[in-house]
C-alpha angles and dihedrals in degrees: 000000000000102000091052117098091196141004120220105220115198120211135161130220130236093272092050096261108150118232127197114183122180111242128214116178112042143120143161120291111198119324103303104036138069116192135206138197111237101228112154091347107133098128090055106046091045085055098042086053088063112031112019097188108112153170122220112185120198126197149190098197104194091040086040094212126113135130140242129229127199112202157141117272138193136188123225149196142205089266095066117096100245100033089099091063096034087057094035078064100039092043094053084062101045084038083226094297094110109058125201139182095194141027131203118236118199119193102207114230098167143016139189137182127250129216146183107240085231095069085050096048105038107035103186094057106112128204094258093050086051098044086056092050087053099044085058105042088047095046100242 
């Protein structure tokens, strides 16, 4: 999860039409949860109202690893008894330039690796061999 810039979190709306929305500000909160600022999220918290079954997908994306996890959100709000913690985190990371009312909390039910095909299909590639791929397809 660290070495991810964003997640990518998965809802549906009422009506069963998927949303994925690129998020910025998250981390993990205790062992079984991960949380995210709400930021321009509109989209997202009105799905996750109605149907709090979500993905959220995490990625290295030179090492091309990362993992997904399905889970139940919630969205809460200040008044919520851990929302001071929850936003004392999040904050630290937006260093208060990003405000939001609400954050999405995500208890964690499953979770399952990703990787790159390349890793599957061709055993001996390392992360290092696959960072410097990257690095040169991607122009670093």
């Amino acid at each position: 999860m660290d070495k991810s810039v964003l997640c990518w979190l998965a809802t549906t709306s009422k009506d069963n039409t998927p949303n994925v929305s690129p998020k910025e500000i998250f981390t993990h909160y205790n062992d079984d949860c991960v949380i995210v600022a709400n930021i321009a999220s509109p989209q997202s918290v009105k799905n996750i109202k109605h149907n709090p079954k979500v993905c959220v997908s995490f990625l290295d994306i030179l090492a091309q690893k990362g993992f997904q996890v399905k889970g139940k959100a919630e969205i809460l709000t200040k008044s919520h008894t851990h929302f001071p913690d929850m936003e004392n985190l999040l904050t630290q990371m937006t260093e208060g330039k990003f405000p939001f009312a609400t954050i999405t909390k995500i208890s964690v039910e499953h979770v399952k690796p990703i990787i790159a095909p390349k890793y599957i299909l061709y055993p001996e590639t390392t992360e290092e061999e696959q960072i410097a791929s990257a690095r040169k397809a991607y122009g670093l």
